[in-house]
N, C-alpha and C positions, 0 to 999 in steps of 0.2 A: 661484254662477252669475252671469255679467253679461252685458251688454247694453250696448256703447257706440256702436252705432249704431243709432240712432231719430230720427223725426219730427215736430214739431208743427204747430200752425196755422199759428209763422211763417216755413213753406214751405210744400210742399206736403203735411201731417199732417192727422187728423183731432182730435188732442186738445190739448188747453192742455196749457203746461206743468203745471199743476195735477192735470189728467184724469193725464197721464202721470206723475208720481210717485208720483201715490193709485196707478195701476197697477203699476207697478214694486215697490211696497212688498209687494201682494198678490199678484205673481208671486215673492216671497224674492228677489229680485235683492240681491248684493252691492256691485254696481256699473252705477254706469249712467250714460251721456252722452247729450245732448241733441245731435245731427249735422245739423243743418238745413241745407238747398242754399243756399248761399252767405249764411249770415244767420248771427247771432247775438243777435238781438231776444230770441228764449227766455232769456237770460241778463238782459233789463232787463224782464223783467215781475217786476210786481210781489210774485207768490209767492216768489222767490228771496228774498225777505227772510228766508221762515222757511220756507224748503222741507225743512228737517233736521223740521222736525212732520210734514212727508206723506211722507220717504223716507227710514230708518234708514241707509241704506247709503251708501257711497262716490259723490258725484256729482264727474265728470272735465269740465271743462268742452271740448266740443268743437265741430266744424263740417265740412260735407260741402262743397267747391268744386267744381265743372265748371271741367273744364277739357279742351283739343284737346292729342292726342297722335296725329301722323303721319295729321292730319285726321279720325281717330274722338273722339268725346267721349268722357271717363274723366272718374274722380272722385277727390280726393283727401283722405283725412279727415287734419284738423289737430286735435291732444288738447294739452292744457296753456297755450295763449298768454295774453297777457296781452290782455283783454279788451276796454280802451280803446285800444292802439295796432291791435287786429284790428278791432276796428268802425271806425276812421278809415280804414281801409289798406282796405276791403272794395271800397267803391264807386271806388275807381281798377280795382280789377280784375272788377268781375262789374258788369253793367246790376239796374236794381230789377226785380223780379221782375215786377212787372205789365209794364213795357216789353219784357221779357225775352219773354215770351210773345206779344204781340204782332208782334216783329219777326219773331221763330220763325215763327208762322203765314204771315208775308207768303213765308220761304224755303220754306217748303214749297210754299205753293202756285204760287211759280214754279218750284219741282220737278216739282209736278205736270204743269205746263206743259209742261215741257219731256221732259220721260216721254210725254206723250200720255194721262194719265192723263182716266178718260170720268167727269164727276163736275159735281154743280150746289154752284158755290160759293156758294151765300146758305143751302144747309145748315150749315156753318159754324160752329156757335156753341158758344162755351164762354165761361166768367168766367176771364177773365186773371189777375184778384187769388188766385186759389184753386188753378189748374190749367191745364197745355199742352192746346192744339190736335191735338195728334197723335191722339187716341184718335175726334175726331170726323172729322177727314182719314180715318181707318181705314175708319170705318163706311160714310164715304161710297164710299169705293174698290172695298168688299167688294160693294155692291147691283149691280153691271157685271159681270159674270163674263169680259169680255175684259180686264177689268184685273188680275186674276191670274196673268197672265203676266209682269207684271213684277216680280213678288215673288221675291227672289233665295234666298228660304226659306218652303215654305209653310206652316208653321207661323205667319208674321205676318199671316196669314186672320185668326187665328183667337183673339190675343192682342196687346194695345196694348203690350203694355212689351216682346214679341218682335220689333214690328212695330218699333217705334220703335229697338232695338239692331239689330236684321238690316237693317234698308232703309233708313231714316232717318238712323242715324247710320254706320252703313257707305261706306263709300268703293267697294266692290265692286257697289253695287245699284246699281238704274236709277234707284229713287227717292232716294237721297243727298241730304241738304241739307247744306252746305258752311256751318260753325255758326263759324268762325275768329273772325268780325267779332263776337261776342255773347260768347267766353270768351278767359281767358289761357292761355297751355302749361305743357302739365305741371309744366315747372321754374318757372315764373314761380308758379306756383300753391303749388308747394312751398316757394320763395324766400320769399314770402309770409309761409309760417306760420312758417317759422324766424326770419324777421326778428320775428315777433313774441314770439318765446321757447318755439315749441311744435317737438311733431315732427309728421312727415310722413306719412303710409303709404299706400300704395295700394288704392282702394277696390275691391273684390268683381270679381278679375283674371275668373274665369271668364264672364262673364256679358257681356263683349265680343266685337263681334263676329270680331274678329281672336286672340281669346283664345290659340287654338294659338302664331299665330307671337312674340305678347309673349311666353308661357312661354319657350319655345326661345329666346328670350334675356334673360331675366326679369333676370341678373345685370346686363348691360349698360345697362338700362333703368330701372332702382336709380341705380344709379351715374351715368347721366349727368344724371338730374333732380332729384338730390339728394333720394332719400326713405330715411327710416330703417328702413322694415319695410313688412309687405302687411297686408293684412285674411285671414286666413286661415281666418275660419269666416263664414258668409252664409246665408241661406235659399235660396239658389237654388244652392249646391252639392253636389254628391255626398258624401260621407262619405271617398272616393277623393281627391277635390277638395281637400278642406280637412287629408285626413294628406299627400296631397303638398305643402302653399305649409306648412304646418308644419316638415316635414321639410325642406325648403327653408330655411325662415327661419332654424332651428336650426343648418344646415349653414354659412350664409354669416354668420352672426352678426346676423340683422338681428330688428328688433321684431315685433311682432305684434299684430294686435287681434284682436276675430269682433264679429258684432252681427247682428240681425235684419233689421234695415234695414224697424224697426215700421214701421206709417202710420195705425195705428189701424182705424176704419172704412173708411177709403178703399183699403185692401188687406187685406182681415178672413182672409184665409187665414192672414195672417202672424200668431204670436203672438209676444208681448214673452218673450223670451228663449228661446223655444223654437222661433222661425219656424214651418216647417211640419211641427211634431215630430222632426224629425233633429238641432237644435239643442241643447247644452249647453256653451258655453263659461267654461271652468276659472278660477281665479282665475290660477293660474299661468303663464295667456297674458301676463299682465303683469310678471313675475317679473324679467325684463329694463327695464322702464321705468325712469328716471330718477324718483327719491320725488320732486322736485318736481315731473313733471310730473304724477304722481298725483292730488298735494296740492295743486294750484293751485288752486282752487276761489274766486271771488271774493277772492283773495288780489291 
């Protein structure tokens, strides 16, 4: 079983690197990557010395990018680069994360502005070092009951990380914040990891909000942003989901990963390698990879 998408402290995760390998060892993981939003800090803490004593199994070194595609935000996980030209190369392309959150905050809430959204903004608060504004933006939206009309799915009543793909990052809602200015595009993103000796793949297609019309041309979308494969297994997919970007992958030739896309405590439904019980991804989702980028591991 593996797992190479997960989260730490140095993003938005709840466990050290440390907490999460003791973890991985105790869930039997074969395999597993550390995919942090736009960071690879996980890889210079200091357990990495001798992380092979807390995790018997294969660690891939990885990272999770944002990035804008046709003005929705997607994600792109990068597996195998080399580590010193990826951490130099980061901050041309992503803001540090505590600014990252702060400017976020200031687009929304002239979203909300502009929505007409009925809300007291010195409710407000969250820690920028730790975590986005969008979940407290939610709360406050939700105590209005005339502000549910502008929700283009209502289902994002009633969950932040729906709220935040269906309105937020949507180009179709009333609430849309326009995020261009904060990441790079898709290909710049992917350009990125190749240059720095890794591959590409696309993160967790399902789970956007435009999900149908990327599918329906999922080939073309590959091909012009230069990614080698998709994420084909996720906690938040169907079983349906993940045999079709499989069968998919296998058709057109391209890579594949799955992972849970942990976060520890800060999302406790998900577990490390099994998501939300529907999860078991095969060794032989990898079977295709290039051995170096397996084996690149502090290499």
């Amino acid at each position: 079983m593996i797992d190479i998408h997960t989260h730490t402290v140095y993003s938005d995760g709840a466990d050290t690197p440390e907490e999460l390998l003791r973890h991985a060892a105790q869930a039997g993981l074969t395999h597993l990557s550390i995919t942090d939003h736009n960071s690879v800090s996980a890889y210079r803490d200091p357990v990495m010395d001798h992380w092979r004593d807390l995790f018997p199994g294969t660690l891939i070194r990885g990272v999770e990018i944002t990035c804008m595609y046709e003005g929705e935000i997607v994600e792109v996980l990068g597996y195998g680069y080399a580590l010193d030209k990826l951490e130099a190369l980061l901050p041309q392309l992503v803001l540090p994360f505590r600014e990252k959150q702060l400017r976020e905050a200031e687009l929304i809430a002239a979203a909300f502005g502009r929505a007409g959204v009925v809300y007291d903004k010195a409710n407000i608060t969250f820690d920028p070092d730790r975590g986005s504004s969008r979940k407290a933006f939610l709360q406050e939206l939700v105590k209005t009951p005339e502000n549910l009309r502008l929700l283009s799915d209502p289902r994002s009543a009633e969950k932040s990380s729906v709220f935040t793909r269906q309105e937020i990052y949507n180009p179709a809602s009333p609430l849309y914040v326009d995020e261009s200015s904060l990441y790079p595009t898709l290909k710049d993103g992917a350009e990125a990891i190749h240059a720095c000796g890794g591959i590409a793949l696309l993160a967790h297609l399902y789970i956007y909000a435009h999900a149908p019309q990327f599918r329906a041309r999922l080939r073309s979308i590959v091909d012009e942003n230069a990614l080698d494969g998709l994420e084909c297994a996720h906690s938040e997919f169907t079983l349906e989901q993940m045999v079709d970007l499989e069968s998919f992958c296998r058709e057109e030739g391209l890579l594949m990963s799955g992972g849970s896309d942990y976060h520890g405590a800060r999302k406790p439904d998900i577990g490390l390698g099994t998501g939300r019980g529907q999860l078991a991804v095969r060794e032989s989702c990898l079977d295709a990879w290039p051995e170096r980028i397996k084996n690149t591991f502090l290499s």
